[in-house]
N, C-alpha and C positions, 0 to 999 in steps of 0.2 A: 890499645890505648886505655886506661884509666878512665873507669868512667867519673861524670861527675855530678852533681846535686840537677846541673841543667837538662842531663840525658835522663834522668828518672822524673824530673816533669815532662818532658815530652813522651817518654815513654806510660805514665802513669795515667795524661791527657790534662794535669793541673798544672799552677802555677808554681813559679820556683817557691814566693810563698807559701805557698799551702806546704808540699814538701817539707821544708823548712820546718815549720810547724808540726806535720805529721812525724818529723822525726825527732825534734828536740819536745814537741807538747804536744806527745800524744793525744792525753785525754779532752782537748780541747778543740781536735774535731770528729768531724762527721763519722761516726764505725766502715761505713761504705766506703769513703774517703780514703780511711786507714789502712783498710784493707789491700786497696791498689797498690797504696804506695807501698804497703810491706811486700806486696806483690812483684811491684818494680825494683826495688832494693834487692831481694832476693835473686831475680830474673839476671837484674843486669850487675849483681856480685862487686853494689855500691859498697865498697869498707873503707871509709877516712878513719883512720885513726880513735878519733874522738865516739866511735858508733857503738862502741858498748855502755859507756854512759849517756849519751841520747836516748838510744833504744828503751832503755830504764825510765825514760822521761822524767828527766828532773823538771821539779817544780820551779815555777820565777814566783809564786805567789801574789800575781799582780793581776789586778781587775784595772781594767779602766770605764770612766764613766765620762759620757759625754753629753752635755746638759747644752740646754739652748744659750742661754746666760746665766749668770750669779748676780745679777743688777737688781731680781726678781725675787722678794723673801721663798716664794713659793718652793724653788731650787734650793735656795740655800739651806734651806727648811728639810728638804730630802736630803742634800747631800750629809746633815748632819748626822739623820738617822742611818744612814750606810755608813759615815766614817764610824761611828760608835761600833759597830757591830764587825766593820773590818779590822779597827783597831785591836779587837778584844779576840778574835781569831788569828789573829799575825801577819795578816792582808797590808800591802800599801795598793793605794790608790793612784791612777794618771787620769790626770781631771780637762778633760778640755769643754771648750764651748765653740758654737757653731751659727750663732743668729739664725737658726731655725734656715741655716743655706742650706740646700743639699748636698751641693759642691764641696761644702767646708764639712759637711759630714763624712762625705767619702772618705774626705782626705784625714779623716780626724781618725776613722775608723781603721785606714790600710796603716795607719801610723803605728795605734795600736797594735794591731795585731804584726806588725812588725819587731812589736817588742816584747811579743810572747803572754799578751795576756791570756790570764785563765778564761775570763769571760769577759761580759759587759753589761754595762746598766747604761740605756741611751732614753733620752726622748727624742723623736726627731720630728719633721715636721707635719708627715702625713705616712698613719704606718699600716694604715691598709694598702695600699697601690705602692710599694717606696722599694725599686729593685736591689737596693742595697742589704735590706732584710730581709730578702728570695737567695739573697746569696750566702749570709749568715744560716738561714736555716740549710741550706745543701749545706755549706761547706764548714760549721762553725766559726770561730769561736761560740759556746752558748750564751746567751744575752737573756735580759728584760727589759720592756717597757717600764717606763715610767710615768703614770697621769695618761699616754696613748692611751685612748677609750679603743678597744680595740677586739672585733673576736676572733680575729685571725690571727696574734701572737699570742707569745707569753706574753702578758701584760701584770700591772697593779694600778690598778686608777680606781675614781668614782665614774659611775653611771653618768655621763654630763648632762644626757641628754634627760633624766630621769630630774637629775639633781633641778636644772635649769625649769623644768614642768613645775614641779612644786616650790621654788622661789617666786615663778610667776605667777600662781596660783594663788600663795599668798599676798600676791598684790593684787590679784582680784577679790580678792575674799574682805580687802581693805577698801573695797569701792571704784578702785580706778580700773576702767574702761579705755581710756589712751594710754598704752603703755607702749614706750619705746625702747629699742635694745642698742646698747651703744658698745660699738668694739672698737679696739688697734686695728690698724691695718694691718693684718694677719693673715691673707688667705686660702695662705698652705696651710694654716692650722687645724686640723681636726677639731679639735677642740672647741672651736669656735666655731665651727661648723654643726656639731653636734647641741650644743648650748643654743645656738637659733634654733637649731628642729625642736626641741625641748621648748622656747618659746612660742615658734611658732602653733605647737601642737597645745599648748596650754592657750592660747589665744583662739582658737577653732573651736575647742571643744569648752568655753564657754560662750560661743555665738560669737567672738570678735571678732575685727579684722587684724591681723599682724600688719604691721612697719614694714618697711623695708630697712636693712640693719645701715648706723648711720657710725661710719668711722671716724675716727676721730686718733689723732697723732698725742702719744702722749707726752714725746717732746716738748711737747712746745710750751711757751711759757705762759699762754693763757688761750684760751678757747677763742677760735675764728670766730670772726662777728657773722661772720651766715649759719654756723652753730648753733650761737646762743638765739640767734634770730626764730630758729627752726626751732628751739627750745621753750620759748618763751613768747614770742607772738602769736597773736592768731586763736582765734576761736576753736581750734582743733588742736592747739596744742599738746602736747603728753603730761598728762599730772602725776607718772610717774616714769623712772629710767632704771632698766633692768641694766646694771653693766657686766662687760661679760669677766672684770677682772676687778679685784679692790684699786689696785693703781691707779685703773683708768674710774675711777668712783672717786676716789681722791683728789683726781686732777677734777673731774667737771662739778663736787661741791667747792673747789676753791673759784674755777669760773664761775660759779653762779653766785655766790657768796661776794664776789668784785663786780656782780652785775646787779647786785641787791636783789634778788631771790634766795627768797629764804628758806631752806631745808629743815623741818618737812614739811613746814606750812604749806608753801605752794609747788614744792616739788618735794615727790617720797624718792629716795635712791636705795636700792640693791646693788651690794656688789656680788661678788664669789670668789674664794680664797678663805675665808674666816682669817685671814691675818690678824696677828695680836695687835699690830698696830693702830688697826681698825678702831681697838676698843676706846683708842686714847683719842680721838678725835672728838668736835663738840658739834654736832650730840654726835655717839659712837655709831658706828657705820653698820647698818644692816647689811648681815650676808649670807652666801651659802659657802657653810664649813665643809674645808675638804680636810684628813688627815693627812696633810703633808711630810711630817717626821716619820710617820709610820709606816705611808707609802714606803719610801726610802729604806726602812727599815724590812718590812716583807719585800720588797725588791731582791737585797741582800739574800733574806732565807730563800725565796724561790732562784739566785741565780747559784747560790752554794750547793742548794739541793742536785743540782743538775752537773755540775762540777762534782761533786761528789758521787754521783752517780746513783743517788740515793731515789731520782725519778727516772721513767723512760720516755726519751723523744720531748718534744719541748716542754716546758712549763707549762701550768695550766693559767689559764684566765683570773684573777682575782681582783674584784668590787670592793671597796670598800666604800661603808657607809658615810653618807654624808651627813650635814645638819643643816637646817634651818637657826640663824641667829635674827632675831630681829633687830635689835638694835633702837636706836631713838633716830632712824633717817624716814622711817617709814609713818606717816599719821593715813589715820580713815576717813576717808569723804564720808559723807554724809549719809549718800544714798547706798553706803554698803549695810544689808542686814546685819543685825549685835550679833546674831546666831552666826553667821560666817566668820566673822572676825575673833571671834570667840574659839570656833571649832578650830580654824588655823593655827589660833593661838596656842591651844591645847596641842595638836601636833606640834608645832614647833617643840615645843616643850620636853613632848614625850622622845624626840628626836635624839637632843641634849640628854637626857636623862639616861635614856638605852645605850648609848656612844658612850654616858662616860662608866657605863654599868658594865660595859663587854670587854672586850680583851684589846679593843682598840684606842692608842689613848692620841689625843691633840697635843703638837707642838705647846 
């Protein structure tokens, strides 16, 4: 009997996809991988017709990228800097989104490689512990994170936790002593996880106490009245709000703004993102700049490098710098020393200035 593609996965101990794969795209998996299956090919004297141009492995020259949403400048802000650079090497892109499901990753992912991408560029939603990229690294395709804060893949993100320490610090350094941190309800996010350690550790190590982080839906079409409650009432109020996102910094100065709180008089806000949109708001939105376009773009160069074979074994880790923007959300109580707000000031600055000094540029 004739054997078929199904006997050399059983016999190889992989999936008919991978097979599949190891035969028409070679260079897109695992060397240990390939080697079985040329193993089993040989062994069990699989010849369809079509097997000397397989074997050759032709190219599809398709990446696929699969991003949490596009609703989110942050994303669409990466996706631009990969399509530039895909466009300009001869690359088409398959673009899905996944609301940060896991389920809908999987499935976004076996799709992919279904259709023979060379690699992938994903965010997903927690990519330390996430078995789907335990199986990538056995099995290929090679991938990169993206924004994943992460030391256990290839990644390209900023330090969250780094970045979140010194946005918070500059609101110490501004005087405020109640600072509260406002997220999505997110809690598969990494990101958002690292971003509290980041406050929280900037809160301890000037003698505060930290919050407990207080979510808030940014659907909705104005801030819950036990929100603004927690916001605003009370003697222990926060007289300043660390957000962990500009969107959600947008949404709670327009709630506060419809509750006559006035920013930054009686509330400072921090977002993160540096979004340009940011700028255009009144007064413009203090944040902590991430290079989005660029991320996206060394994304690209670290997963083509590996496609190319120009690295060995995964990508490496890479940081990119953030910034400090102040912005007009942030004013200084009172009781903060000139000298603090001064020196923060000056970092901020020198932040901006270095970032647009290096080789890394802002959307």
């Amino acid at each position: 009997m004739t054997p078929t593609i199904k006997d050399v996965a059983a016999h190889a101990g992989f999936s008919i996809a991978t097979v599949s794969r190891a035969i028409n795209a070679p260079h897109t998996v695992n060397p240990a991988t390939l080697a079985k299956v040329r193993e089993a090919v040989e062994t069990l004297r699989f010849r369809p017709s079509p097997l000397g141009r397989q074997l050759r492995g032709e190219r599809t020259r398709l990446v696929g990228v699969v991003l949490p949403t596009l609703a989110h400048p942050v994303f669409a802000e990466c996706l631009q800097g990969i399509d530039e650079l895909a466009a300009a090497a001869g690359f088409r892109l398959m673009l899905t989104t996944t609301q940060y499901d896991t389920g809908r990753e999987r499935r976004a992912v076996d799709m992919l490689r279904a259709q023979r991408v060379e690699g992938l560029i994903l965010t997903v939603a927690d990519a330390d512990s996430h078995p789907l990229l335990d199986e990538l690294d056995a099995d290929g395709p090679p991938y990169v994170l993206m924004h994943n804060d992460t030391q256990h893949r290839p990644a390209v993100s900023v330090d969250n936790r780094e970045a979140a320490s010194d946005g918070v610090r500059m609101l110490i350094a501004h005087g405020h002593r109640r600072i509260l941190m406002l997220s999505t309800p997110l809690p598969a996010s990494d990101r958002v996880r690292q971003r509290h350690a980041g406050y929280v550790h900037a809160m301890q190590q000037a003698g505060l106490a930290p919050e407990p982080m207080l979510e808030i839906d940014t659907a909705a079409d104005a801030l819950p009245p036990s929100v603004l409650a927690r916001l605003t009432n009370g003697a222990r109020r926060p007289t300043a709000l660390f957000c962990c996102n500009d969107l959600l910094a947008m949404v709670v100065m327009r709630g506060l703004r419809h509750a006559r709180v006035r920013v930054p008089q009686e509330m400072s806000i921090l977002g993160f993102d540096g979004l340009a949109m940011g700028a255009l708001l009144a007064p413009p939105l203090a944040s902590i700049g991430t290079p989005n376009r660029e991320t996206g773009r060394m994304a690209w160069r670290q997963l083509t490098a590996s496609i190319g074979g120009e690295c060995t074994g995964a990508a490496p880790r890479l940081v990119l710098p953030h910034t400090l923007c102040e912005g007009g959300t942030i004013a200084a109580i009172a009781s903060a020393p000139l000298a603090d707000v001064a020196h923060i000031t000056h970092i901020a600055h020198l932040a901006r200035v270095s970032h647009e000094d290096g080789e890394f540029e802002l959307p």
